[in-house]
N, C-alpha and C positions, 0 to 999 in steps of 0.2 A: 764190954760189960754193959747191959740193957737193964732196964725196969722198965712196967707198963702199970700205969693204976688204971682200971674201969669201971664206971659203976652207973648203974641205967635207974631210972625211978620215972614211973608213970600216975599217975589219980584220975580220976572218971566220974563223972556225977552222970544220972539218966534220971529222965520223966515220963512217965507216960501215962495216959487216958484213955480208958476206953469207953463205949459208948453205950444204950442200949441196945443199938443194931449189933446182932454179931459179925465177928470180922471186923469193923469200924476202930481203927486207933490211930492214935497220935502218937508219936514219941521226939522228945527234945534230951541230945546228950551233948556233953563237952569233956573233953579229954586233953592232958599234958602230959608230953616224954622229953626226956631227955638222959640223954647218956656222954656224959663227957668224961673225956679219958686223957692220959698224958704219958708220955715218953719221954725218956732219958737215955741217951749211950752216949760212952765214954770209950773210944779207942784211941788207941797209936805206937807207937814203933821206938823201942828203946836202943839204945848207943849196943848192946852184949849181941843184938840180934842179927844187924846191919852192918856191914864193913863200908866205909866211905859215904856214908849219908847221912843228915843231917835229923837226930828223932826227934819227934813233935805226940804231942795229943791232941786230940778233936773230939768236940763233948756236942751235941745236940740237945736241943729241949723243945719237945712239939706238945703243945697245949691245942686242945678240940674241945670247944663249947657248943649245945648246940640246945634247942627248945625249940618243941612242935606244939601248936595249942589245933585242936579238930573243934569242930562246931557244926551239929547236924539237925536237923528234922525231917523228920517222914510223918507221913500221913498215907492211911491205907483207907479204902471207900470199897464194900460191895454193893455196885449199883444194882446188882440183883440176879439169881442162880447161875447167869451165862458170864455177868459182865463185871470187872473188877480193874479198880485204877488203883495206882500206888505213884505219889508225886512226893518230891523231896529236894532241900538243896545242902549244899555242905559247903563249910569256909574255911581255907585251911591255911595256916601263920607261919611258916618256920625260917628260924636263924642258925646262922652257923657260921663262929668267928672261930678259923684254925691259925695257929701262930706259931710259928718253925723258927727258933734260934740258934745259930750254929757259932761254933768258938772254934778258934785254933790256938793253939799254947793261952786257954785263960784270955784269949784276945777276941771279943764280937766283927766277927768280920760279915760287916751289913751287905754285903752283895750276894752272901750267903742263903739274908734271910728272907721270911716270906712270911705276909699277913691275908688272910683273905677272908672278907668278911661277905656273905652271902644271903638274902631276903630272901622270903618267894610268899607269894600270896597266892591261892588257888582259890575261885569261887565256880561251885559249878552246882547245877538244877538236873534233873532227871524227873523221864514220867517214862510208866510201867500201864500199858493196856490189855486184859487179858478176857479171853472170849472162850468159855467152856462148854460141848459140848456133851453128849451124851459117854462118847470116850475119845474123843477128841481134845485137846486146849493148846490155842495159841497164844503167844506172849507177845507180845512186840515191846521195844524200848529205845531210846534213847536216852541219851546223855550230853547235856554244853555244855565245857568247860573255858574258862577263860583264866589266865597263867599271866602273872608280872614277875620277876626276876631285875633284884638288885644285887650288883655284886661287885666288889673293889678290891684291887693286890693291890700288897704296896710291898716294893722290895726296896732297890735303891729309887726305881721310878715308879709312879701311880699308875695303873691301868682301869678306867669303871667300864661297865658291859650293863648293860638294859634291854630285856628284852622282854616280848607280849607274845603270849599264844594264844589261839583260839582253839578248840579242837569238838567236832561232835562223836559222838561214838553212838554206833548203831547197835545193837542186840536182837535176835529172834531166838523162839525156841518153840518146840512144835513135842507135843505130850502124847502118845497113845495109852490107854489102858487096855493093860492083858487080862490082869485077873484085881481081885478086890486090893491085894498088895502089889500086886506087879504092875512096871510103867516103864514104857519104851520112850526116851526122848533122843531130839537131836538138837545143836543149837551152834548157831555161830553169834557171836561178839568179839568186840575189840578192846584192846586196851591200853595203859599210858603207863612209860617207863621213866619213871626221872632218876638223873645220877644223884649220888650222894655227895658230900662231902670228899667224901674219898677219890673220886671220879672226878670232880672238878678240880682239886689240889694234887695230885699223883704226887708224895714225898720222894725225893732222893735224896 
């Protein structure tokens, strides 16, 4: 026997300015998610089922907390018909405390269970350089990111993990015009995968 309760809620404020240059803006946003969910099963093995074994029940209860705050500005600049920069950086919060408690016969058996409480802090900058010609445009971009990672189990023993990243991410993209709607591009960039919650505590 299972149940799941889930329920996600986000809010977002944005600003923004523009200039009298056209093209010329500023924008400042901040945003919160979180989606915490919980589980409950209840199984086990009664005396009418089993010949010779001893029945029991085992009941779980996994609790997932979790909250993202995002923080951004961009700034977009035409420095004039060929040439266009766009700079920006982003800072980004998230927690996630999961808590796994497991019982046998109504009894917490602590070796069972599992806390893991997890930080991350992301701050990363980006600049966008863009050079148009007649029907040609090129992009170029990058991206620093720089990554701190706080994270503690505790079952019957403590385990903490701390870790730093650094990472740049390159971007190009290359623009032809065919016709007044039509546009031929090609682009490579990279990009950054982080595990969830889910992927760092795998439940059993």
């Amino acid at each position: 026997d299972g149940k799941s309760d889930y329920v996600a809620f986000s809010a977002n404020i944005n600003y923004e300015k523009s200039f009298k240059k056209p093209g010329k803006l500023l924008s400042v946003s901040y945003s919160f998610e979180s989606s915490p969910d919980k589980q409950n099963s209840l199984s086990g093995i009664n005396k009418e089922t089993v010949i010779n074994y001893t029945p029991y029940t085992q009941r779980s209860v996994e609790n997932n907390k979790d909250g993202e705050h995002y923080f951004q500005v961009d700034y977009i600049n035409p420095l004039s018909k060929k040439h266009k920069i766009e700079l920006g950086i982003k800072g980004v919060n998230r927690n996630y405390d999961n808590n796994s408690d497991f019982y046998r016969n109504d009894s917490l058996i602590l070796d069972r269970n599992n806390d893991v409480d997890h930080t991350q802090y992301i701050l990363g900058a980006y600049g966008v350089f863009t050079y148009k010609m007649k029907k040609i445009s090129v992009r170029l971009g990058c991206r620093l990111e720089n990554e701190w990672n706080e994270a503690c189990r505790t079952t019957d023993t403590a385990v903490s993990v701390s870790s730093r990243f650094t990472n740049l991410v390159p971007n190009i993209s290359l623009f032809y015009q065919l016709k007044e709607n039509s546009k031929l591009s090609i682009s490579y960039r990279q990009g950054l995968r982080r595990p969830g919650i889910w992927d760092l505590n795998p439940y059993v």
